[in-house]
C-alpha positions in Angstrom: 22.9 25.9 -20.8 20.2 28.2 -19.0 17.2 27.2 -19.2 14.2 29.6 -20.1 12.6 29.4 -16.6 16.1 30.0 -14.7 15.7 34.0 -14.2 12.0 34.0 -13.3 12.3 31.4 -11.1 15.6 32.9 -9.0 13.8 35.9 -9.1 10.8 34.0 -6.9 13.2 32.3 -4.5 14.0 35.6 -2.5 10.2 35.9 -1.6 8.5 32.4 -1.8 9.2 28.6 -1.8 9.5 27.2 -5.4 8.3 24.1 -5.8 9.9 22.9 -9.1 8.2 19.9 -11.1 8.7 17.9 -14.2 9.7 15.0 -15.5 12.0 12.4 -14.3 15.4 13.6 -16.1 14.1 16.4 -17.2 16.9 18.7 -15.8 15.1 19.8 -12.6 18.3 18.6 -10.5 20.7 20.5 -12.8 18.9 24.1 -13.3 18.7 23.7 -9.5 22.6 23.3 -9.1 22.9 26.0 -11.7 21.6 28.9 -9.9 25.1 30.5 -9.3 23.8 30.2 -5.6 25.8 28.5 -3.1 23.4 25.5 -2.2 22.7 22.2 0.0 20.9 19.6 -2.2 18.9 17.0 0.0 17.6 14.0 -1.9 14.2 12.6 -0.1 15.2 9.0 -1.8 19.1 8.6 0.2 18.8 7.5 3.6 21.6 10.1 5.0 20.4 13.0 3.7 16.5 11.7 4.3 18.1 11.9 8.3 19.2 15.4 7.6 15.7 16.5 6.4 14.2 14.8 9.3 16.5 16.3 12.1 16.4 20.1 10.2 20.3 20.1 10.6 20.7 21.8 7.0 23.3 24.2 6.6 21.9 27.6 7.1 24.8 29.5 5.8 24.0 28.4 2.5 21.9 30.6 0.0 19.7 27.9 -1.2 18.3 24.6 -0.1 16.9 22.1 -2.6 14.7 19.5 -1.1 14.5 16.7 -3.3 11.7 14.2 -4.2 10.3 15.4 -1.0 6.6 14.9 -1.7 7.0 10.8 -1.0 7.3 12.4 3.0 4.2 12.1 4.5 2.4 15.5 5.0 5.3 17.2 3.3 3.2 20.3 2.7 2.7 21.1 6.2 6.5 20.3 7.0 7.8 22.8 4.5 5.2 25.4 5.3 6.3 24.8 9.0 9.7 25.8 7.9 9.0 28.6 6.3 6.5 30.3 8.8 9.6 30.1 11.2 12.6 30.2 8.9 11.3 32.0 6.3 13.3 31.9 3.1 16.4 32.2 4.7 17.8 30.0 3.2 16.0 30.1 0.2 13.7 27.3 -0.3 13.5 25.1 -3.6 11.5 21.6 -3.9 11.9 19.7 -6.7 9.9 16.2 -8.1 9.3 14.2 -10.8 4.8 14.2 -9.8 2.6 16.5 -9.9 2.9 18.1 -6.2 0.2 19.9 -6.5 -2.2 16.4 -6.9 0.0 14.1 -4.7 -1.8 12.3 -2.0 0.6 12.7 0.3 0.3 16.7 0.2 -3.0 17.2 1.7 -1.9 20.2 3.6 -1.9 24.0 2.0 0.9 26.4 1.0 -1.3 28.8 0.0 0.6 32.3 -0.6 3.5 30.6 0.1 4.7 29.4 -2.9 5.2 29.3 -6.8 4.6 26.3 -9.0 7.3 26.2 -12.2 7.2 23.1 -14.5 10.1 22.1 -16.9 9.3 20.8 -19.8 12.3 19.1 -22.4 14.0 21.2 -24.7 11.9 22.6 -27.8 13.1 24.7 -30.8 11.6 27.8 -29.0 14.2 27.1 -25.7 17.2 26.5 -28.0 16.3 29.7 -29.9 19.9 30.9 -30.8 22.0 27.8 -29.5 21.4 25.8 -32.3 19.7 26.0 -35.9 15.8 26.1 -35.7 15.7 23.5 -38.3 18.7 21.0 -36.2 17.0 21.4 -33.6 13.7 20.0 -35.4 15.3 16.8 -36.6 17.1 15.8 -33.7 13.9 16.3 -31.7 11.8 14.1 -34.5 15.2 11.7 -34.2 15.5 11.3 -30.3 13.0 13.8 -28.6 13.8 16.8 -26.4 14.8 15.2 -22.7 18.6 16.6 -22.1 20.4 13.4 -22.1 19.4 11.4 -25.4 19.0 14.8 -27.2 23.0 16.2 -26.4 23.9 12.8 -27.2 22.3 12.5 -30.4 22.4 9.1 -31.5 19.1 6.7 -32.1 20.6 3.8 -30.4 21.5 5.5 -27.2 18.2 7.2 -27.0 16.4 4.3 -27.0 18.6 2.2 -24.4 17.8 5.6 -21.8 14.1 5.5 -22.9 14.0 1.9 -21.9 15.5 2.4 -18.2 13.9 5.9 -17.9 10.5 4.3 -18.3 11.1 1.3 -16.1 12.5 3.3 -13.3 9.2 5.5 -13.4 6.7 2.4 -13.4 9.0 0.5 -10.8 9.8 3.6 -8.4 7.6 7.1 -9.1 4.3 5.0 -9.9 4.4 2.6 -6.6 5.1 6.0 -4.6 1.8 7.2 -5.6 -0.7 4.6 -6.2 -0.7 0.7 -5.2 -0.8 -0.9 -8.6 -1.3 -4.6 -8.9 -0.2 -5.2 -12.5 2.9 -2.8 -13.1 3.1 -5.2 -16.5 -0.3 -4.0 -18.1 0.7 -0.3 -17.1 3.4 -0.9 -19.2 0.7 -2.6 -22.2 -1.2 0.3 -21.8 2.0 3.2 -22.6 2.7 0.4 -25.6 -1.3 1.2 -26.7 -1.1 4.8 -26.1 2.1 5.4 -27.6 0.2 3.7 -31.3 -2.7 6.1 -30.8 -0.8 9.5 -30.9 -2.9 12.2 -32.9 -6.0 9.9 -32.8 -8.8 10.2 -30.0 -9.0 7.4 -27.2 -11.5 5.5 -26.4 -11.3 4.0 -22.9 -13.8 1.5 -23.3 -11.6 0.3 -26.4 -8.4 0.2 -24.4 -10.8 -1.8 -21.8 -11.1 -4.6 -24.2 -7.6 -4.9 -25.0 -6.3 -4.7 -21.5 -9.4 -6.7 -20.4 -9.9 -4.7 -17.0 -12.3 -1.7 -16.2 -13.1 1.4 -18.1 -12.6 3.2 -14.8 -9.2 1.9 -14.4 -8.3 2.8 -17.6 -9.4 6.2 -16.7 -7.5 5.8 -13.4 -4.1 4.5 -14.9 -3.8 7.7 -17.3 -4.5 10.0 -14.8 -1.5 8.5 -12.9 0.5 8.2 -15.5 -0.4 12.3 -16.4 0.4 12.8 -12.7 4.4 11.7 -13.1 4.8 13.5 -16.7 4.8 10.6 -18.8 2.0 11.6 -20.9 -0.9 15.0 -21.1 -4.3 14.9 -21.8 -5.9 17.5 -24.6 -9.7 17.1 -24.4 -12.1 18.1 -27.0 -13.4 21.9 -27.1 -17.4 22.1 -27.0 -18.0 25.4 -26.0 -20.3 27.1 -28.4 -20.0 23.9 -30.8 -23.3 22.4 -30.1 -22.4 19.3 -32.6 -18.8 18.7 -31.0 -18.1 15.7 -29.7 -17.7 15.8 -25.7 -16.2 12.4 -24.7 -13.4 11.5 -25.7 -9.5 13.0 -25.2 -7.0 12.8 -27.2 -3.5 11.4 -25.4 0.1 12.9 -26.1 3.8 12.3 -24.3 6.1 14.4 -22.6 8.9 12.2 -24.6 8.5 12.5 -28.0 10.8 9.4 -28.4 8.5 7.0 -26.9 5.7 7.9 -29.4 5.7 4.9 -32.5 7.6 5.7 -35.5 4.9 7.4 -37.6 6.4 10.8 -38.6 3.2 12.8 -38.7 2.2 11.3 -35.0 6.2 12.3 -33.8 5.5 16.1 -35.8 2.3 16.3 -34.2 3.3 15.5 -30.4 6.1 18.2 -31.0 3.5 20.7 -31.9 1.3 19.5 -28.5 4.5 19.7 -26.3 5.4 23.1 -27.7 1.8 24.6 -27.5 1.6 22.9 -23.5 4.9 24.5 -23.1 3.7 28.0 -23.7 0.4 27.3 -21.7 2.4 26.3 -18.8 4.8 29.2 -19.1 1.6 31.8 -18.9 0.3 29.9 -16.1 3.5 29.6 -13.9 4.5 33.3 -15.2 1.8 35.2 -15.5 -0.5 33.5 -13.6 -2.9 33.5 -17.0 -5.3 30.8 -16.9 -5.3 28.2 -20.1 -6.5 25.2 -21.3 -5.2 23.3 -25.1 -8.0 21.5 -27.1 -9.0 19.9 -30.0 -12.1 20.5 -31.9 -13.8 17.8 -33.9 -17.4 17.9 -34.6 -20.1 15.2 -35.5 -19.5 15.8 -39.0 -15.8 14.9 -38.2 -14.6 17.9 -39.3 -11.4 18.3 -37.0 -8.4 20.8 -36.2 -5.7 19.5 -34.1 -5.3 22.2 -31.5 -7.2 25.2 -30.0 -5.5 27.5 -26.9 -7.6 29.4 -24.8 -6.0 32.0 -22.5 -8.2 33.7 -20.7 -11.4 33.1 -22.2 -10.0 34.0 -25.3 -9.2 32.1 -28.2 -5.7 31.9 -29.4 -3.9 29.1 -31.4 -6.0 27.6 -34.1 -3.7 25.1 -35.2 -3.5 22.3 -37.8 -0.3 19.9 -38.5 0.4 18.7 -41.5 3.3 16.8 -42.7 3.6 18.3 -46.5 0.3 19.1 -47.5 0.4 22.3 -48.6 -3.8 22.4 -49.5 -5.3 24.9 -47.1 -7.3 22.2 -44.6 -11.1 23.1 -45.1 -11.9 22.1 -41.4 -9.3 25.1 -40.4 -10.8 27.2 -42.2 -14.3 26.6 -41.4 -13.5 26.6 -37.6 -11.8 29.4 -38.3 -14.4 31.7 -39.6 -16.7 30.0 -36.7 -14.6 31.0 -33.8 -12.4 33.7 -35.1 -9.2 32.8 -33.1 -6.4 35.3 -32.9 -3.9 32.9 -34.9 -4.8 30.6 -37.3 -2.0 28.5 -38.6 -1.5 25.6 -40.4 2.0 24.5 -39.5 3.8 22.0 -41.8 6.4 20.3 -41.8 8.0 20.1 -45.6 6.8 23.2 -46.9 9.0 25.3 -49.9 7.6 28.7 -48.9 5.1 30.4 -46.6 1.8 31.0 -47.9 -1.5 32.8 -47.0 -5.0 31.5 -47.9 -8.1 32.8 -46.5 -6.4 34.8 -43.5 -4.9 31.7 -42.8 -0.9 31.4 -42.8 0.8 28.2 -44.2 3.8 28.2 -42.1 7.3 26.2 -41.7 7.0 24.1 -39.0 10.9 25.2 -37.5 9.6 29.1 -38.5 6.3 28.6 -36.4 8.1 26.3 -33.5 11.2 28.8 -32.8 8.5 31.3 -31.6 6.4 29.2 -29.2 
């Protein structure tokens, strides 16, 4: 299965190092191997091939090497650049990881015009376009959510036994790599809180109280747990919205499976991963420059998403699960902002509709093309 990424990304590899992140079983290990590129995989984590690293005694008759997990080396920015200022790309230079590389501590060091960033996100009805039915692919991702393994397998009960190690390992392994965390057992509370919350904004002075610790650190905690692709932040849009509320964010996962059963929150965070995925696609592609909001105002009039690529606004969109009533906060930020596509994206509908310049869409109709 080729994922959408693949070509650009091959492409990049005869000029730059990629530097491929994501998260942790995503499939950054397999599109890597899947290159049709004969390759040398070196995995940060496994003492041998750590000692291979170290010593540079790669293979260099081999048209790619993947470096592994290698941002929990010490300085590993200016190692790799080292590399390639003498080696160039020859071989050709991939580094994957499950963090963030670009905010890891330990990757002080620059690769400016070195490099290319690509994220890989889990599958989405847009990426199996053409392997499978728009509308299959929308259940199974509501039944077990898009990461590769719980999704080809299919079944409930398997996908939550993986979701259960797949978070531990990332609390008990990726988190520790990155930030010295006292209680790995209220991290956990706090993924248990956020996963309820889905849809609704946060307050982190509420999840204070119920973790009795520190705003701060609750502030702290999700920007680390946004840092290893567990979950993504979508603040609140206030640019010329003088009444919109500034503070506080609204929290989504990576995982759709790990969000509560509540079928409108599980709807909604497939709309949020699919409208991230584009965003990062345009950034890592194009090089466009993005942000995805939500808009609620003092009056509490709300809309679930805004995009804004390039200073411009794109996506208005509102999720519904089967209400097929035109929402009036959608259409009065829509006649505020003017946004290029207004949509109200639902998820039982019997047939498209248009109202006020808006279009009442299918949910699998409006997903295939994101």
């Amino acid at each position: 299965m080729e994922r959408s990424i693949t070509k650009s990304l091959k492409k990049d590899l005869d000029s730059k190092i990629v530097l491929l992140s994501g998260p942790r079983q995503v499939g950054k290990t397999t599109l890597s191997k899947n290159l049709d590129l004969s390759f040398e995989y070196l995995n940060f984590d496994d003492s041998d091939l750590r000692k291979i690293m170290m010593n540079r005694s790669w293979k260099r008759d081999v048209d790619l090497v993947i470096f592994d997990e290698l941002h929990k080396r010490p300085k590993w920015k200016s190692w790799i650049k080292g590399i390639y200022d003498t080696e160039g790309v020859k071989p050709k230079i991939l580094v994957t990881g499950s963090a963030r590389m670009d905010v890891f501590k330990k990757g002080s060091d620059s690769l400016a015009g070195r490099h290319f960033n690509y994220r890989l996100h889990p599958f989405s009805v847009a990426e199996l376009k053409g392997q499978m039915p728009p509308g299959e692919c929308l259940e199974r991702l509501m039944k077990v959510g898009g990461f590769p393994e719980p999704f080809l397998n299919g079944e409930e009960d398997f996908a939550k036994r993986w979701r259960s190690t797949h978070i531990d390992r990332i609390i008990k392994e990726d988190l520790l790599e990155l930030e010295q965390v006292r209680n790995i057992k209220l991290i956990e509370v706090l993924i248990d809180l956020l996963s309820d919350r889905v849809g609704s904004s946060i307050s982190y002075s509420s999840l204070a109280r119920d973790l009795e610790i520190s705003p701060h650190t609750v502030k702290k905690w999700i920007g680390i747990l946004e840092s290893l692709y567990v979950i993504f932040v979508v603040p609140p849009y206030s640019k010329n919205l003088a009444r919109a509320i500034l503070r506080e964010p609204k929290i989504y996962f990576y995982d759709n499976g790990r969000v509560k059963n509540d079928e409108g929150a599980r709807f909604e965070n497939i709309v949020a991963n699919a409208l991230l995925r584009k965003l990062h696609l345009g950034q890592d592609l194009k090089g466009e420059k993005s942000q995805l909001y939500y808009i609620r105002d003092k009056e509490k009039r709300e809309v679930d998403f805004l995009t804004v690529i390039d200073n411009k606004l794109i996506d208005l969109v509102e999720v519904k699960l089967s209400d097929e009533n035109l929402s009036t906060s959608l259409s009065y930020y829509n006649e505020r902002l003017k946004p290029a596509m207004p949509v109200q994206v639902i998820y039982n509908l019997k047939r498209e509709q248009l109202k006020d310049n808006i279009r009442l869409v299918r949910a699998e109709e409006w997903l295939v093309k994101q």
